[in-house]
N, CA, C and O atoms as a GROMACS GRO file, in nm:
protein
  228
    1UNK      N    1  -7.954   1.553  -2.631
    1UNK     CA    2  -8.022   1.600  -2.750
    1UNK      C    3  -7.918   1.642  -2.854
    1UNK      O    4  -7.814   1.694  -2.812
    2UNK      N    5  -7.936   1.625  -2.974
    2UNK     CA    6  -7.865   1.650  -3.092
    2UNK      C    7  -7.868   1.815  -3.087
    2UNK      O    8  -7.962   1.872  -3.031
    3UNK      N    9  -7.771   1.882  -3.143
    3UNK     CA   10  -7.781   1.997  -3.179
    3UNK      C   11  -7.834   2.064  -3.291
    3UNK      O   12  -7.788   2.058  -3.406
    4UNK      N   13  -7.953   2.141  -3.244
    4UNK     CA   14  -8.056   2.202  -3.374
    4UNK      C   15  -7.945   2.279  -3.462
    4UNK      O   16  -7.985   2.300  -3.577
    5UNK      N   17  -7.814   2.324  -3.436
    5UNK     CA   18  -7.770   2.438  -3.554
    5UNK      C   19  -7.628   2.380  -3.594
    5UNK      O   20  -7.570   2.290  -3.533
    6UNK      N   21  -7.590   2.432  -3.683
    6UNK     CA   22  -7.507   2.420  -3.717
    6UNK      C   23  -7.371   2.515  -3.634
    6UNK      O   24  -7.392   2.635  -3.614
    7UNK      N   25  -7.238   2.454  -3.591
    7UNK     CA   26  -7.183   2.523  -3.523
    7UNK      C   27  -7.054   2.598  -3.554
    7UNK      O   28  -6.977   2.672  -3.493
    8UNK      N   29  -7.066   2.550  -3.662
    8UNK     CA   30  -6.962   2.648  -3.769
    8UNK      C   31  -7.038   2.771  -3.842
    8UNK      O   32  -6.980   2.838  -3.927
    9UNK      N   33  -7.151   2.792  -3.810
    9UNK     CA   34  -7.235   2.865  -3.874
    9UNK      C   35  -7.238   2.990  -3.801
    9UNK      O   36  -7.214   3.107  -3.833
   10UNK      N   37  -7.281   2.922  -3.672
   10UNK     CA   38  -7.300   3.060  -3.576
   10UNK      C   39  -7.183   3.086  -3.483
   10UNK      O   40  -7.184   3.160  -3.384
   11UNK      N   41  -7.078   3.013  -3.531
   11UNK     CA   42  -6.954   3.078  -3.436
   11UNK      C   43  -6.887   3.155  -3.584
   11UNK      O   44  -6.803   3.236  -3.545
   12UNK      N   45  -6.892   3.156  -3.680
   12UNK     CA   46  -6.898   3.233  -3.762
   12UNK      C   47  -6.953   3.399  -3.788
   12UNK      O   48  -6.896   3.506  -3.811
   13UNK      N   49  -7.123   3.343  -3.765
   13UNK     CA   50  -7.202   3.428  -3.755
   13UNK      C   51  -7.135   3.574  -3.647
   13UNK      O   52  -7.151   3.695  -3.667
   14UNK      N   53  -7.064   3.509  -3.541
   14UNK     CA   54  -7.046   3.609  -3.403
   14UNK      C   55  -6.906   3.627  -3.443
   14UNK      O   56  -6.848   3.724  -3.393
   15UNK      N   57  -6.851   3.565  -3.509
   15UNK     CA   58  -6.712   3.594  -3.568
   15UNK      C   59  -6.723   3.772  -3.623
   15UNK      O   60  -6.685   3.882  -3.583
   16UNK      N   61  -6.820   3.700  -3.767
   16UNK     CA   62  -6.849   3.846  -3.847
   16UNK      C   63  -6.914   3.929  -3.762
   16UNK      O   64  -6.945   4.038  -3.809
   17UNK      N   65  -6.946   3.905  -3.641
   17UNK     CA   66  -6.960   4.052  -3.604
   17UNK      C   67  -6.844   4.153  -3.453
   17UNK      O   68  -6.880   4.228  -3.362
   18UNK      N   69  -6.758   4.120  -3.480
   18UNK     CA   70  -6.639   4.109  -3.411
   18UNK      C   71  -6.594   4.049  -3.282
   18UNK      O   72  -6.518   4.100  -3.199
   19UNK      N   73  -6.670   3.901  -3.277
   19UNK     CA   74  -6.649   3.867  -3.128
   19UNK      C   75  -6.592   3.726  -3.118
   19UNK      O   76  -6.560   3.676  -3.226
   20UNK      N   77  -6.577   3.665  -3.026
   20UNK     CA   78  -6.557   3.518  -3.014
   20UNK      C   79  -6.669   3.490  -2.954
   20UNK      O   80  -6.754   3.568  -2.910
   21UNK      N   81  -6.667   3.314  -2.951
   21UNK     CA   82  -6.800   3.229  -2.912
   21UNK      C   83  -6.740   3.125  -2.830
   21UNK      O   84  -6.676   3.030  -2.874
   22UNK      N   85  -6.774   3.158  -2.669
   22UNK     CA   86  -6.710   3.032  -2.604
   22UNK      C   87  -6.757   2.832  -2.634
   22UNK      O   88  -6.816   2.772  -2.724
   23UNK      N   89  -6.712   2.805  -2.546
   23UNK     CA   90  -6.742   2.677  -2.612
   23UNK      C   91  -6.853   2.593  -2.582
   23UNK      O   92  -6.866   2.477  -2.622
   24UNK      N   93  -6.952   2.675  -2.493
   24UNK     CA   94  -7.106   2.644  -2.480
   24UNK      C   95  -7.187   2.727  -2.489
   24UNK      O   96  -7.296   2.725  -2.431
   25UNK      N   97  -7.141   2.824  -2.573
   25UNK     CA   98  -7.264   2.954  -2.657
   25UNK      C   99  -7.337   2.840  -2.758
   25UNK      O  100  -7.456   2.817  -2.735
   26UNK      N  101  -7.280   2.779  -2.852
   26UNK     CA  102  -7.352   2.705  -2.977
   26UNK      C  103  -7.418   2.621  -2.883
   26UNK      O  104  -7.536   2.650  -2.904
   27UNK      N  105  -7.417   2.499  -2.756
   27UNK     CA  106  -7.536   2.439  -2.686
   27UNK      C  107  -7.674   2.529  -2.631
   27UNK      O  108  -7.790   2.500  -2.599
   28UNK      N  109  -7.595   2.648  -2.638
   28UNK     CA  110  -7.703   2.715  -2.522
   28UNK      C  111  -7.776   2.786  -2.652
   28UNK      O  112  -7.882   2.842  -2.624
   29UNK      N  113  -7.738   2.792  -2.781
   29UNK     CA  114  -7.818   2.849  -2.920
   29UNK      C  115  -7.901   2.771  -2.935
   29UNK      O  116  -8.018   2.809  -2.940
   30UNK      N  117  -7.868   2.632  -2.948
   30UNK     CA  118  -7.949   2.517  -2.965
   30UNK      C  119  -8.073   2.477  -2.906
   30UNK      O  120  -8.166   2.420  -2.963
   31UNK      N  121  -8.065   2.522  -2.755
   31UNK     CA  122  -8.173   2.471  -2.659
   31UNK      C  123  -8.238   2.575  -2.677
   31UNK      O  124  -8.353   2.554  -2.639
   32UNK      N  125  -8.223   2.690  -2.720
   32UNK     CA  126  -8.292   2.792  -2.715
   32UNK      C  127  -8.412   2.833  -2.873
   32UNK      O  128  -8.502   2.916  -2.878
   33UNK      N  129  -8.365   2.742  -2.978
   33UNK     CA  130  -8.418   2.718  -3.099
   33UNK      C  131  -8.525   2.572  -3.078
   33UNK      O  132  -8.622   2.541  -3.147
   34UNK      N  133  -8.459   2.491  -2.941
   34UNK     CA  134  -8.573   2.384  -2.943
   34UNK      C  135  -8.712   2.445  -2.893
   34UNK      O  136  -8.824   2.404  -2.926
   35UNK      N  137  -8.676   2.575  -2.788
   35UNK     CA  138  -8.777   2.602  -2.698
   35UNK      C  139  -8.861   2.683  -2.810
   35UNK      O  140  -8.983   2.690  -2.822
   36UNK      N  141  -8.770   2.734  -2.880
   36UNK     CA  142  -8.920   2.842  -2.960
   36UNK      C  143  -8.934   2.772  -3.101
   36UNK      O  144  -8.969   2.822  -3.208
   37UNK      N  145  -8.900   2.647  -3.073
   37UNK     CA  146  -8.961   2.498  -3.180
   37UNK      C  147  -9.073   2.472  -3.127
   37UNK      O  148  -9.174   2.502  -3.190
   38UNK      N  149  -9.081   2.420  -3.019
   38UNK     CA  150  -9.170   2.343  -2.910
   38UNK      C  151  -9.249   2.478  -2.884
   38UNK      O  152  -9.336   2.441  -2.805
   39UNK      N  153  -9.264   2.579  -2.900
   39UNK     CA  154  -9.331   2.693  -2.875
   39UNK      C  155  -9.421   2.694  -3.021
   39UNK      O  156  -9.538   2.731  -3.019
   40UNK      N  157  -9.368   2.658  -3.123
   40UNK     CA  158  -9.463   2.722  -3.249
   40UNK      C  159  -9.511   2.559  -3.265
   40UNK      O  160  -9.633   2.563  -3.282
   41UNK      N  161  -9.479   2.459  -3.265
   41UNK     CA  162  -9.523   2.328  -3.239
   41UNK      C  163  -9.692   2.321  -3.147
   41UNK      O  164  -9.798   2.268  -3.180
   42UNK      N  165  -9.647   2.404  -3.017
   42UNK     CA  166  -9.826   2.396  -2.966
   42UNK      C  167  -9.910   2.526  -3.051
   42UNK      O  168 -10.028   2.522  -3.089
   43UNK      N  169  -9.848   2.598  -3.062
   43UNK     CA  170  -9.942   2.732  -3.135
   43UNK      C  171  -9.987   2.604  -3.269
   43UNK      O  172 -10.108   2.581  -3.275
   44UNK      N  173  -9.919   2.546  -3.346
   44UNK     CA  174  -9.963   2.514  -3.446
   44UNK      C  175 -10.065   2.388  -3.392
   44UNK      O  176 -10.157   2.375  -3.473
   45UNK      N  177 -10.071   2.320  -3.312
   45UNK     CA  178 -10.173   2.241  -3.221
   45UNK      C  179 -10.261   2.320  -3.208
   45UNK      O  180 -10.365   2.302  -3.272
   46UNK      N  181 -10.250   2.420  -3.129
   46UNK     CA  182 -10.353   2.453  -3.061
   46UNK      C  183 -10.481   2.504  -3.178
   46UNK      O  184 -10.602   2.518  -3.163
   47UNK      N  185 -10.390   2.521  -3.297
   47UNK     CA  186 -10.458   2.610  -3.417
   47UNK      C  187 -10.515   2.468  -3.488
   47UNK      O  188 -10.516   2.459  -3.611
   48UNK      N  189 -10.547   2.394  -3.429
   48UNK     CA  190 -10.598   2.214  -3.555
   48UNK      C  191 -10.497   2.224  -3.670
   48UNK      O  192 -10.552   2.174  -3.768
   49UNK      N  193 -10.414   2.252  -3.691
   49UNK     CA  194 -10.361   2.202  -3.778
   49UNK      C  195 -10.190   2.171  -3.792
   49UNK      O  196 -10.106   2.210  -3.711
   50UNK      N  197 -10.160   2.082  -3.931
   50UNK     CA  198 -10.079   1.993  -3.948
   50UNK      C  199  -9.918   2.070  -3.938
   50UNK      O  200  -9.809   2.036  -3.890
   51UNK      N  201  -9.965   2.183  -4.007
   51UNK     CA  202  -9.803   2.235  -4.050
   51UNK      C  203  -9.752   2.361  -3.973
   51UNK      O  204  -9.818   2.465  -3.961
   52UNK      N  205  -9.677   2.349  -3.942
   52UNK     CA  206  -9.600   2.485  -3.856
   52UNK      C  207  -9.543   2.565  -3.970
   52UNK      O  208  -9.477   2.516  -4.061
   53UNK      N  209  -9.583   2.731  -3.954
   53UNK     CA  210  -9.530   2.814  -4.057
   53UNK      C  211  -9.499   2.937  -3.988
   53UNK      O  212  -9.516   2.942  -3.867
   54UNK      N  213  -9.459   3.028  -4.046
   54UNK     CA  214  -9.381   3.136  -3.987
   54UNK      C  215  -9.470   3.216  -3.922
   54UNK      O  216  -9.420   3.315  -3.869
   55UNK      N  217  -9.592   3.200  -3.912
   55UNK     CA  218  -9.666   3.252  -3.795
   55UNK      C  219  -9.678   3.195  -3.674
   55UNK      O  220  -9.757   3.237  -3.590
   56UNK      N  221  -9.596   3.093  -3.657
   56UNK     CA  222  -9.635   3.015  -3.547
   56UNK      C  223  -9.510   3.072  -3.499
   56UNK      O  224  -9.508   3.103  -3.380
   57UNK      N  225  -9.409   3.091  -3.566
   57UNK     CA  226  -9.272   3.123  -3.436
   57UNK      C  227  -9.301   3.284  -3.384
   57UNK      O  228  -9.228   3.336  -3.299
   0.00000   0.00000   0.00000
């Protein structure tokens, strides 16, 4: 699977907050943004309709 984030972003992100980011923190960010994708994906199913919005995550 492609990676949902950007990985200069969030090894950044953990930068600015004084840490390092090993080199499978950004995969394991990723799978974890598909799951609560695929999480607001059925809420927005389950609700009949087309568009996923910030109530669904």
């Amino acid at each position: 699977m492609d990676s949902l984030v950007v990985g200069s972003k969030v090894k950044a992100y953990i930068k600015g907050k004084g840490l390092h980011t090993s080199g499978d923190a950004v995969e394991a960010v990723s799978k974890q943004v598909a799951k609560m994708l695929d999480a607001a994906v059925s809420r927005c199913k389950e609700n009949k309709r087309m568009t996923v919005r910030p109530c669904d995550l």
